[in-house]
Structure formats: structure tokens, C-alpha cells
C-alpha positions as CSV (number, residue, x, y, z in Angstrom):
1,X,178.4,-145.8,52.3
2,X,174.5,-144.7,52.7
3,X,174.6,-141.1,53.3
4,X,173.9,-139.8,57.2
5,X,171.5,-137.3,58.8
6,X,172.8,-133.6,58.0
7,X,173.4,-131.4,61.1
8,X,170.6,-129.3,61.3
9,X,171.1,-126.0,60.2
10,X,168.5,-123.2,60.5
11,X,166.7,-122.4,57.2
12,X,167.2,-119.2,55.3
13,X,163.9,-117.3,55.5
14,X,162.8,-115.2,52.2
15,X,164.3,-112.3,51.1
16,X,164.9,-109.4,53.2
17,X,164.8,-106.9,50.8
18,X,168.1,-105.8,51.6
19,X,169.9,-108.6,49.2
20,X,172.3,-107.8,46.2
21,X,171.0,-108.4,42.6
22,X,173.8,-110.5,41.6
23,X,176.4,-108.4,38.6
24,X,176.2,-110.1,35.5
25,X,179.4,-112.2,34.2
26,X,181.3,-109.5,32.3
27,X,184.6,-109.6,30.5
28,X,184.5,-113.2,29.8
29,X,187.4,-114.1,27.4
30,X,186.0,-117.9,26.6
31,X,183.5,-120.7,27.9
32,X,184.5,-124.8,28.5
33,X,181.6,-127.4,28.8
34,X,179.2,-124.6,28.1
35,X,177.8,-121.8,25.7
36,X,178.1,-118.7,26.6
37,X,175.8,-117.8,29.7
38,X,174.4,-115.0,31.2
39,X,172.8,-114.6,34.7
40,X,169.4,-113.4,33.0
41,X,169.5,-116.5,30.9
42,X,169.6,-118.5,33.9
43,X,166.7,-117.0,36.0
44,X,164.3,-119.1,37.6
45,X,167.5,-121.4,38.2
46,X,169.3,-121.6,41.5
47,X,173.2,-120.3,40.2
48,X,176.5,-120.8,42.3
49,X,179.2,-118.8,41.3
50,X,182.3,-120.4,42.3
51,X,185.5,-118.4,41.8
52,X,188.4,-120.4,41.6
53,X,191.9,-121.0,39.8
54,X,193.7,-124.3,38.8
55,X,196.8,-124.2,41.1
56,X,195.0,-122.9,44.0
57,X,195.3,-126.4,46.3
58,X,192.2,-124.4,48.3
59,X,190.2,-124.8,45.4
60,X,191.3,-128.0,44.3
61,X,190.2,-129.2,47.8
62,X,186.6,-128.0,47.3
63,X,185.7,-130.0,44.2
64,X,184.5,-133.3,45.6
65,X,181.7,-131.1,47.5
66,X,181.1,-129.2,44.4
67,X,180.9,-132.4,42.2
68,X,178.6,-134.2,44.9
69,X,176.4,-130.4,44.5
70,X,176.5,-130.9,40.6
71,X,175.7,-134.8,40.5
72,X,172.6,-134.4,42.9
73,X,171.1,-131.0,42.3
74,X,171.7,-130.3,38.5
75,X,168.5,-131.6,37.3
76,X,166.9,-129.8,40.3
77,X,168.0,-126.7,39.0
78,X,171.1,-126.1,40.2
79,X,173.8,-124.6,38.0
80,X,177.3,-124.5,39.0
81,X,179.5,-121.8,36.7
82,X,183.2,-121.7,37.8
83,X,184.2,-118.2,37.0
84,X,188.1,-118.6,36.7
85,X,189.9,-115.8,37.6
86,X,193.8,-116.8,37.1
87,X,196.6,-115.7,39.5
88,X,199.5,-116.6,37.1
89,X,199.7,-115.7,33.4
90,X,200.0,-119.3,32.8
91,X,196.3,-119.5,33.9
92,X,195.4,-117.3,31.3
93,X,196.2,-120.4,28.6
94,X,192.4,-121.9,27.6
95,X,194.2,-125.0,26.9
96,X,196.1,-125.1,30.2
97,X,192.4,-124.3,31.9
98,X,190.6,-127.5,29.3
99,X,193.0,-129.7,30.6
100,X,192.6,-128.9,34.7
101,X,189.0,-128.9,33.9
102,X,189.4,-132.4,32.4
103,X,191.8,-133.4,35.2
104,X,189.7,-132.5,37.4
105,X,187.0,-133.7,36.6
106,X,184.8,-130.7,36.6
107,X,181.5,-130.8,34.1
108,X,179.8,-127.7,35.1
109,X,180.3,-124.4,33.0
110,X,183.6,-122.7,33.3
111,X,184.1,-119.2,32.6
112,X,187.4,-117.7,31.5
113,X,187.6,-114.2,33.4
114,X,190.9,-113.5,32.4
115,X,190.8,-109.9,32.6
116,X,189.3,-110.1,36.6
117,X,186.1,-108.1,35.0
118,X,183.8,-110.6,36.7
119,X,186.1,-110.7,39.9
120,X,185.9,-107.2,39.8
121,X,182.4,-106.6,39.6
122,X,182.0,-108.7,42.6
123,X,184.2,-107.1,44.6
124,X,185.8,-110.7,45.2
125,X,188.7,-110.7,47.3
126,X,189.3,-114.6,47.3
127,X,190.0,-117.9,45.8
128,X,187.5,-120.1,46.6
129,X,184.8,-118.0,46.7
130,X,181.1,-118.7,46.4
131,X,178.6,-116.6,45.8
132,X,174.5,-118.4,45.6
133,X,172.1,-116.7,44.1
134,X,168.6,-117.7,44.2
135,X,165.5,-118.1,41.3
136,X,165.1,-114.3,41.0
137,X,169.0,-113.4,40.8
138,X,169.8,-112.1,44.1
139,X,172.5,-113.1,46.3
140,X,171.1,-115.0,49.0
141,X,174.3,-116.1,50.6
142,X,178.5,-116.5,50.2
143,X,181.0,-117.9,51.5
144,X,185.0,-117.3,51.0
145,X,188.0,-120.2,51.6
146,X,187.4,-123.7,52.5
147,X,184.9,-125.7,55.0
148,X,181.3,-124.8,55.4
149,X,180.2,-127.4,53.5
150,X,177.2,-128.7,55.0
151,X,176.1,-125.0,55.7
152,X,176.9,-124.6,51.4
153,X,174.8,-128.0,51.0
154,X,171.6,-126.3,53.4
155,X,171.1,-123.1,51.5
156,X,171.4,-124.4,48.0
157,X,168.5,-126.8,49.3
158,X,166.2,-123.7,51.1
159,X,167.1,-122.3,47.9
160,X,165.9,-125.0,45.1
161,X,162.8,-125.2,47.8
162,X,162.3,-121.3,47.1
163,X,162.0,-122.1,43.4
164,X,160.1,-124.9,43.7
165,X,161.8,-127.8,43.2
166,X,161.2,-131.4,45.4
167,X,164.0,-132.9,47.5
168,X,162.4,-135.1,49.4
169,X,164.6,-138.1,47.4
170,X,167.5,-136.7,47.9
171,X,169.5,-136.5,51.1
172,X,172.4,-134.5,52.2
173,X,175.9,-136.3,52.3
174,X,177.3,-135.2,56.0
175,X,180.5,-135.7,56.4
176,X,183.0,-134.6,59.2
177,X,184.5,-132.1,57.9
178,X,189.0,-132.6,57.6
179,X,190.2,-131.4,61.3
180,X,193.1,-129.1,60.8
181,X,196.1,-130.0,63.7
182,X,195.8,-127.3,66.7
183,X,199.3,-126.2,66.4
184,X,199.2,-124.8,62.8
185,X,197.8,-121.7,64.4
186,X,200.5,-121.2,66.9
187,X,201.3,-117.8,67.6
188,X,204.7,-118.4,66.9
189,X,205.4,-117.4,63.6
190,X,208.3,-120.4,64.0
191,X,206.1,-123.2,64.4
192,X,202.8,-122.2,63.0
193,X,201.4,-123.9,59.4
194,X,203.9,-122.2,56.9
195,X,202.2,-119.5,54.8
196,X,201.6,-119.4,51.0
197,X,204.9,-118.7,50.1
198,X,205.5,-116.8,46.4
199,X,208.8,-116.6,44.2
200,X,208.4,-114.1,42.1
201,X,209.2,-110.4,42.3
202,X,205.8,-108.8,42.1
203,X,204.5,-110.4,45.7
204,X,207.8,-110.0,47.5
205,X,208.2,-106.3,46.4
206,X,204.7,-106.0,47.2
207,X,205.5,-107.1,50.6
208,X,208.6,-104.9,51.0
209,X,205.9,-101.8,50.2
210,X,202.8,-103.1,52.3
211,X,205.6,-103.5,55.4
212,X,202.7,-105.9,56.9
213,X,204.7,-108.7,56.5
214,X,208.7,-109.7,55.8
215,X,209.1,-111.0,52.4
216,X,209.1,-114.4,51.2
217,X,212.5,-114.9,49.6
218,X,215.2,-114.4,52.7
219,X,218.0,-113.2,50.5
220,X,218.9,-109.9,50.5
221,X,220.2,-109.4,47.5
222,X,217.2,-110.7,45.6
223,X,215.7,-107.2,46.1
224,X,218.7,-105.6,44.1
225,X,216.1,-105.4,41.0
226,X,213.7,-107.3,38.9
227,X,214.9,-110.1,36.3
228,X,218.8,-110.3,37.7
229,X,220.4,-113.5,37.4
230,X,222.0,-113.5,40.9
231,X,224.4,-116.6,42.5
232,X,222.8,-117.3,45.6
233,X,224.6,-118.7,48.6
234,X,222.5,-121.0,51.0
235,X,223.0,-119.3,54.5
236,X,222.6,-123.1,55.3
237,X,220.4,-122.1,58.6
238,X,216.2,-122.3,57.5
239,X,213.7,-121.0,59.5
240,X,210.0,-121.2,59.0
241,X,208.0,-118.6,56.5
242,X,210.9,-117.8,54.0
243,X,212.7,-119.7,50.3
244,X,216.6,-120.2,50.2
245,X,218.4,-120.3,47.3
246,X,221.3,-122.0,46.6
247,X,223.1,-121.7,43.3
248,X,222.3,-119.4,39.8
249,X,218.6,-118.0,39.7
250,X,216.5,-115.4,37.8
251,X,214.1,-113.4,40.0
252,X,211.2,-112.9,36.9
253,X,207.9,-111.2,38.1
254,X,205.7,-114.4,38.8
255,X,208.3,-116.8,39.5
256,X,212.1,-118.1,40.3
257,X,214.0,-119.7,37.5
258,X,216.7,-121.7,37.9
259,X,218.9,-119.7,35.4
260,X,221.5,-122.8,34.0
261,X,222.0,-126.3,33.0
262,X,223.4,-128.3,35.6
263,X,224.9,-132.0,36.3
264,X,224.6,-133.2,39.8
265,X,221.6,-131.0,41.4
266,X,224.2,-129.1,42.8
267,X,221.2,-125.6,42.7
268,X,218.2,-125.7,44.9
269,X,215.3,-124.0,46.7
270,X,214.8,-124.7,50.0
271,X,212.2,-124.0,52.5
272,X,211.7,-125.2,56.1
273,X,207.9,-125.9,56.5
274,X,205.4,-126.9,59.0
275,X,202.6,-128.5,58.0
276,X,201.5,-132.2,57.2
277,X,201.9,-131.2,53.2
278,X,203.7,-129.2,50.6
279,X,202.5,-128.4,47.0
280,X,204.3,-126.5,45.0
281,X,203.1,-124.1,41.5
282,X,205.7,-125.6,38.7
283,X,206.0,-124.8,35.0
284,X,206.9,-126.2,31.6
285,X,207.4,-123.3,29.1
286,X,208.8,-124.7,26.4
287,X,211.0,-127.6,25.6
288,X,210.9,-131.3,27.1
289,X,209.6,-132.2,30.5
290,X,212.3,-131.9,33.0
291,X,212.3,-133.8,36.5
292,X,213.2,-132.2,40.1
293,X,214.6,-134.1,42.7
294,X,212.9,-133.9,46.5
295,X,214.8,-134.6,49.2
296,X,213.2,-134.5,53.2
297,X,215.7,-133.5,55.5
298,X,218.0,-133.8,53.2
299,X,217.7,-137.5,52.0
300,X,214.9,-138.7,49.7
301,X,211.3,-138.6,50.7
302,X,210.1,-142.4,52.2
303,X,207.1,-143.5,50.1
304,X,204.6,-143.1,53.3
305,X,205.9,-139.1,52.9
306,X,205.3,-138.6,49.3
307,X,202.9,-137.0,47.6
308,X,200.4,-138.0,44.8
309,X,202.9,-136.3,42.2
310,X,205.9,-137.8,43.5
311,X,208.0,-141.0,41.6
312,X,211.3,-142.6,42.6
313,X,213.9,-144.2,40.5
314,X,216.3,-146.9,40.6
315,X,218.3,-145.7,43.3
316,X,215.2,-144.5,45.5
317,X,215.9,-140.7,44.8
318,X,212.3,-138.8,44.9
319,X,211.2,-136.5,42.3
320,X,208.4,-135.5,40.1
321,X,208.6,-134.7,36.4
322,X,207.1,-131.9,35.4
323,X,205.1,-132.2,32.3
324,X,202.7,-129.6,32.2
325,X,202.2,-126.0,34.3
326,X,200.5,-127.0,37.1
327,X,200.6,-127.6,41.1
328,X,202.4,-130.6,42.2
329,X,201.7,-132.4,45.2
330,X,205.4,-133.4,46.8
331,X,204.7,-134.1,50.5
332,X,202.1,-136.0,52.4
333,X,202.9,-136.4,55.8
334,X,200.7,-138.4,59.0
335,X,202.0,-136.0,61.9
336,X,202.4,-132.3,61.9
337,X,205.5,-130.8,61.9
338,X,208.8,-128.9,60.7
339,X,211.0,-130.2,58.0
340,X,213.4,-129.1,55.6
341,X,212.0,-129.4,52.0
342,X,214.4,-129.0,48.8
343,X,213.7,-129.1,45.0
344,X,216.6,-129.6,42.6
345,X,216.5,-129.9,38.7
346,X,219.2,-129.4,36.2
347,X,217.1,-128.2,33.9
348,X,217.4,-124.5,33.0
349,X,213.6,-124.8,32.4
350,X,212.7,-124.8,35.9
351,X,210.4,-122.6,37.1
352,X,208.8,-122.3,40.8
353,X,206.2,-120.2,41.4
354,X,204.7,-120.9,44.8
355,X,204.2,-122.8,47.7
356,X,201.3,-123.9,49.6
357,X,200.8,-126.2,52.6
358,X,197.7,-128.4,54.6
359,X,197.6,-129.3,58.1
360,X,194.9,-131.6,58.2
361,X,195.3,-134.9,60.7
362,X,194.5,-138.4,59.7
């Protein structure tokens, strides 16, 4: 398809004066597809910093406009460095971060910021985030989260203009961006898009403190202390925003472990969510890949409902099999809604660390 006119979008004038000289990348524990940079080593060039991690679906979703940014505007004097900045200690794992890279697809530098030095001296607050800085090293724009992408596209242009470079062969690719179903941002907390919901002890406890927000695990008992293997009893009745547990499970810092070998899928982890998909943070620690079961209101997802990462065997029972630590896409659905999601393995080895969701329409 031949790329269409851009929206117009007013140009950035020059600098105000009032603009940030962008902190250098500190603390950086190892480089992918790149040499170790540093922002003095790339003056003159136009440099987006784009902070990210591998199982964040909000940054997964950004990296066809970040590829299209690379493909056209690298030899223009673009350079993309993904500063990654991991939210599970999985993440740490240069491997892990090699392989998502290559899985990906992503070619521009990658920075390892393990330690959140980098994050830090940004005073970054987000995954995505983006951070432009122009020919001199200031920080001429940012933006945080999804969307914005033809605004993103605009200012890396005035930018690469500012330094000098011709772009008159080149034209923006304007897409509409993904519209998001109005009734994900219900004020009802029952039937609004379900939020990012985490397994592991450190975020629920740190929602107990904050007192913001309820929790994300509903069982009470989960809260008795960190790293308890507990036998959980499905209340049987889900709402929307919180994980059910059903069966033996281990409460560890990051994550929910389903705490012994099993037959018949007889332990689960339940949530009822809203939203048109479901992705889910898995990992493999050690030991063979282990497959979980995903059932849909309680039978097995229809292939029009699956996601990319789901299979099915010979009797039509849904799962994925988890080979690697990674996010797993498990449900794709056309129409915006509530349902009752539940993953089973009996596998001791399996390991949930988060939830996340989309409410984009067709």
C-alpha cells in the first residue's frame, strides 16, 4: 500500500532555551547489535531513547512504528537505542533480552540497564517511554505509553531537518491509529478494561500499603506472609480486577507458582476479564517445557478466540507450551467484553507472573 498524506502537525520551532541536556546512559550492564555508545558519541545525530522491557505487551505494540522509524530514517541520522529497563529478574538474563531482540525483530542498539541507573537518571516513570533528543543533545520532546505516532513520526522529521538532513524522498506512513472500544473506560470498576493484574507478593503488598487500590490476588489468606505454600479454594464467584486460585500455590515475590505435580488440571488461576485480549508473563526456570491448558468460560477457547501463542490438541483442548520466559498471547477476541479466563498446568514449574489486556476493535 503507497503511503498517505500525514495529518498536519505544527512544526517544533528551535530551541527555547529552556530544554534538558539529555543525562548520559549510565550503569549500563551490556550492549546487543551495538558497541557500547554514549550520547556524546552520537552528537550531531538525531537519538530516540526508547525505554522498554520484553514482556511489556505496551511496548511490544510500539515496535512496527519504531521499525518503520529505523528502516526510513537510519541513514538520515536517526539512531534508535532501546534502553531496557527490566521489571522482572528474569529480564535481567542477556540471553533472555538476545532472544526478544531477535524475536522481535529489533536491529537498533539495545542497552541493558539492569540496575535502572539510566531509568533513574531520567526520572522515567514508564514503559514505553520515549525521550528525542536532537543534533546538540537536548531533549526536544517525549512521550510516555502508546499512540502518538504520527506526532512521534513529525518531530523526529523537524528534528533530522534541524541537523540538516533532506527528506523530501521520504514520506510519512499515516495510519489510523487502533481505536480502543468506548466501554473499556467505564467508570465502573466491573465492566471497565481489566487492569494489569500482578501475582507476586511485592506489588500486592505494595498495594495493601499504598491503600490506593484493593490488591490483585482476592484471597485473603494470600497476605498471611511471603513464600507460603497455601491450598487455595476457588470462592467459585469472579468479578472483574482480581486472580482466583484454586488448588496448591506458592506466593514468591515476582510471581505465583503452582506449588505440585498434578494429573487432571485439577489447580488453576482464574480471572474474569474485560477486554478483547489477555496476555499473560509465563516462565520456564528450569526443566522441560510444560504446557497450560486455557479454557473460555469454562470450555476450550474456539480458534477465532485464540491468541497467536495458543495450540490445540487432538481433543480440541487449548493451551500453550511454555518454552521460554516470556509473555504469551492466549486470547484474541472481535467484541469487547467479560469472560472468565483460566490457566491450568500440572507442571510444578509453572509460574505466572502477570496479566495484561487490549481493547482495541476490529
Amino acid at each position: 500500500m503507497e503511503p498517505t498524506e500525514a495529518p498536519q502537525i505544527e512544526p517544533r520551532t528551535a530551541r527555547t532555551g529552556d530544554e534538558q541536556l539529555a543525562p548520559e546512559l549510565v550503569g549500563i550492564s551490556s550492549w546487543i547489535n551495538s558497541e557500547p555508545l554514549t550520547l556524546e558519541q552520537l552528537r550531531g545525530s538525531v537519538v530516540l531513547i526508547d525505554f522498554w522491557t520484553y514482556t511489556c505487551v505496551n511496548c511490544i505494540r510500539t515496535f512496527p512504528f519504531l521499525k518503520d522509524w529505523h528502516a526510513k530514517y537510519a541513514d538520515k541520522g536517526l539512531v534508535i537505542v532501546g534502553v531496557h529497563s527490566p521489571e522482572f529478574e528474569f529480564e535481567k538474563i542477556r540471553r533472555n533480552v538476545i532472544d526478544a531482540t531477535v524475536s522481535e525483530g529489533i536491529e537498533w542498539p539495545v542497552a541493558q540497564d539492569n540496575e535502572f541507573q539510566t531509568w533513574r537518571a531520567y526520572k522515567n516513570n514508564f514503559w514505553p517511554a520515549k525521550y528525542l533528543v536532537d543534533k546538540d543533545g537536548y531533549i526536544r520532546y517525549t512521550h510516555f505509553g502508546e499512540g502518538a505516532y504520527a506526532e512521534t513520526e513529525q518531530q523526529i522529521r523537524d528534528l533530522l531537518g534541524e541537523a540538516g538532513a533532506s527528506l523530501s524522498d521520504i514520506s510519512v506512513k499515516a495510519e489510523p491509529e487502533r481505536a480502543i472500544d468506548f466501554r473499556a473506560y467505564s467508570a465502573d470498576a466491573a465492566t471497565r478494561i481489566t487492569r494489569e493484574l500482578y501475582a507476586g507478593v511485592d506489588r500486592n503488598y505494595a498495594k495493601v500499603l499504598q491503600r490506593q487500590a484493593p490488591p490483585y490476588v482476592a484471597h485473603q489468606e494470600y497476605y498471611d506472609g511471603p513464600d507460603h505454600e497455601i491450598d487455595y479454594e476457588d470462592p467459585g464467584e469472579h468479578v472483574n480486577q482480581f486472580i482466583y486460585l484454586q488448588g496448591l500455590w506458592r506466593n514468591g515475590s515476582e510471581n505465583l507458582v503452582h506449588a505440585r505435580e498434578t494429573q487432571n488440571y485439577e489447580d488453576y488461576i482464574a480471572i474474569m476479564s474485560y477486554s478483547t485480549s489477555v496476555n499473560v508473563v509465563l516462565s520456564l526456570e528450569d526443566g522441560e517445557p510444560y504446557d497450560v491448558r486455557v479454557t473460555f468460560d469454562d470450555r476450550p477457547l474456539r480458534p477465532s478466540e485464540a491468541g497467536a501463542d495458543v495450540m490445540f490438541d487432538g481433543e480440541g483442548n487449548s493451551f500453550v507450551r511454555v518454552t521460554e520466559s516470556r509473555m504469551y498471547r492466549v486470547v484474541e477476541t472481535p467484541e469487547y467484553g467479560g469472560h472468565e479466563v483460566k490457566l491450568s498446568s500440572n507442571s510444578s514449574q509453572f509460574s505466572v507472573f502477570a496479566y495484561t489486556f487490549g481493547a482495541f476493535t476490529e
